[in-house]
Phi, psi and omega in degrees: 000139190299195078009273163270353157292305181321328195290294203312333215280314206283126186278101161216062158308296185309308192285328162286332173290339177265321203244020184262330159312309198300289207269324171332297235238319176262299182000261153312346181262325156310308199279350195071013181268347159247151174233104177291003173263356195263358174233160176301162148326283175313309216274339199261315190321311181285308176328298196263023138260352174318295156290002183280341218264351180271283236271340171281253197359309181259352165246018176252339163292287183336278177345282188290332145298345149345278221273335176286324167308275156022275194332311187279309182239153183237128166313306156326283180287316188220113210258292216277345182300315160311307178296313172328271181336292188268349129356281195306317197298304165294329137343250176303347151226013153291311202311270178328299201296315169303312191278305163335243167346311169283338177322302205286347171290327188289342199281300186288305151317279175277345187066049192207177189297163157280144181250109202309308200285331148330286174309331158326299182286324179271359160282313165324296185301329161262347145322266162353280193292351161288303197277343187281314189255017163262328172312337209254332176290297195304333154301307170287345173313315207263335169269329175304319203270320165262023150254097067270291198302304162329301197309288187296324141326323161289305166298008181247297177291319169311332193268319199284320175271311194313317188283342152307269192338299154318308170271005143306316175280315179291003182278335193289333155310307167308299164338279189280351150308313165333252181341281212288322175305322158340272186313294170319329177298310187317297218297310205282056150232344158256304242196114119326275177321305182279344145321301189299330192279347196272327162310297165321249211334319181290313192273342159311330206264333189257352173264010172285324179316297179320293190302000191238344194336296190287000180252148173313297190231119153247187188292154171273351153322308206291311197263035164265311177296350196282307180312314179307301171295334158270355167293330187276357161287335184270002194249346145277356150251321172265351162075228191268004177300347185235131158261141184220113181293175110207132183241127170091030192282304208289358175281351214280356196301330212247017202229124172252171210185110165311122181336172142055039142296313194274310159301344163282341186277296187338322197264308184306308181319274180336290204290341173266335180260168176242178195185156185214168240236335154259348145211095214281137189287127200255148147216127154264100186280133166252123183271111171250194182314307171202059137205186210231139169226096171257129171218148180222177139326130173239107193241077181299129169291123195311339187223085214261090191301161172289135188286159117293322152095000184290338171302312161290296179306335170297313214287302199302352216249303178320291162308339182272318184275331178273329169245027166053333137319162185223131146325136172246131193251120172221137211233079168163169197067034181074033195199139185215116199239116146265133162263117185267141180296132195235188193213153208228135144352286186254000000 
């Protein structure tokens, strides 16, 4: 939208039906050029639309090099060329237009010489109220144009996390595909049987992803019963070597929580640590009031493959644009704890 499409746009019908009357009707009456005991009825009629009709005249000329000054010059860029610009304008066509127009009223009207000094004053005085309601037009002018430039800022930073997010949620399909053909590939070379089951399972676990891509928050029952069905994929392969707590599952009905969270810590934990079917890797979740607490053992693997590191970092980036909050990590004594932030229904 233009400049001056914004101008067109702005609605002051009401405010020209009232005050172009408004200044028509005082104008003459401050200044002396009508003496309402000195004429009939018809004639004070004719007067004061005479002037209402001075009083159009001049605020629809302004009005209008207003709106064409607008085009040319910006407050911004050329600031004092704008203030010049609208002086000069209001100025050089009040002037004229006023001393024109009462001349012809005392010559036609009163039938008499003009009286300068009369004129004088109510062109001054229609000066004053030109620059008073061209300030009052360029204010409002100067709040339409920054709740539009706000407006479109926000929609632009909203389009902009929409379009994070978005590609945030799609790292997590690849991602955790990665990983589990792996872990199949492992099983139908040792175990058959534990393939197929482990297969069935992987589609359960992949139509909660699918069903949820597009949501924000889901309940944290819903991303608990999910953890559970992928701990049973890591529970088919590593058998009792992986342990898994969760405490405090009945506070979870009112409390969301961005999809896939819990299964990424579930995966980072396996994948960074070592751990055996005799000292078996624990990781506990704790539900409080309003967070989530996964904590594991921290054992680093003697021979540790390279991290790419998109898992923690999806989860962090993913929580900072849907709840403005970030997980909190804490990495030592042999304990390695993220809190997740939770968030309530109502």
């Amino acid at each position: 939208m233009t400049e001056y499409e914004i101008d067109t746009e702005l609605n002051d019908t009401v405010i020209r039906l009232v005050l172009i009357p408004f200044f028509g009707l005082v104008i003459p009456n401050l200044t002396g050029m009508i003496d309402n005991g000195a004429h009939t009825p018809a004639e004070l009629a004719a007067a004061y639309l005479y002037f209402i009709f001075i009083a159009f005249a001049i605020w629809q000329g302004n009005r209008y090099l207003l709106f064409r000054l607008r085009l040319r010059f910006s407050w911004l860029s050329q600031p004092v060329y704008k203030v010049l610009a609208l002086v000069v304008s209001n100025i050089f066509y009040t002037i004229p237009i006023s001393v024109g127009l009462m001349t012809m009223w005392y010559v036609f009207a009163r039938h008499a010489a003009a009286d300068w000094d009369v004129i004088f004053k109510a062109t001054a005085l229609c000066v004053v109220c030109v620059v008073f309601i061209t300030h009052t037009y360029e204010t409002v002018f100067l709040i339409k144009s920054w709740g539009t430039d706000r407006s479109k800022s926000e929609e632009l930073a909203k389009a902009k996390m929409e379009a994070e997010l978005e590609a945030l949620k799609n790292q997590i399909d690849p991602h955790f595909l990665f990983n589990s053909l792996n872990t199949l590939s492992h099983l139908i070379g040792q175990d058959p049987q534990k393939a197929k089951q482990f297969n069935d399972d992987l589609a359960e676990v992949y139509r909660y992803i699918l069903s949820n891509k597009d949501r924000n928050l889901v309940l944290l029952s819903e991303e608990l019963l999910f953890a559970e069905r992928y701990f049973s994929l890591l529970r088919i392969r590593f058998g009792s070597a992986v342990v898994l707590t969760v405490e405090g599952a009945g506070s979870a009905d009112d409390l969301l929580i961005p999809p896939i969270s819990l299964q990424i810590l579930l995966e980072n934990a396996v994948k960074h640590n070592a751990f055996s079917e005799e000292d078996p890797l624990r990781i506990t979740v704790q539900i409080h009031d309003a967070a989530m607490t996964v904590t594991n053992d921290r054992r680093n693997k003697t021979t540790a493959g390279t991290s790419s590191g998109i898992g923690l970092r999806n989860l962090r980036d993913r929580y900072r644009l849907i709840t403005g909050q970030d997980p909190a990590i804490q990495d030592g004594d042999g304990r390695f704890t993220v809190t997740l932030p939770l968030l309530r229904t109502t």
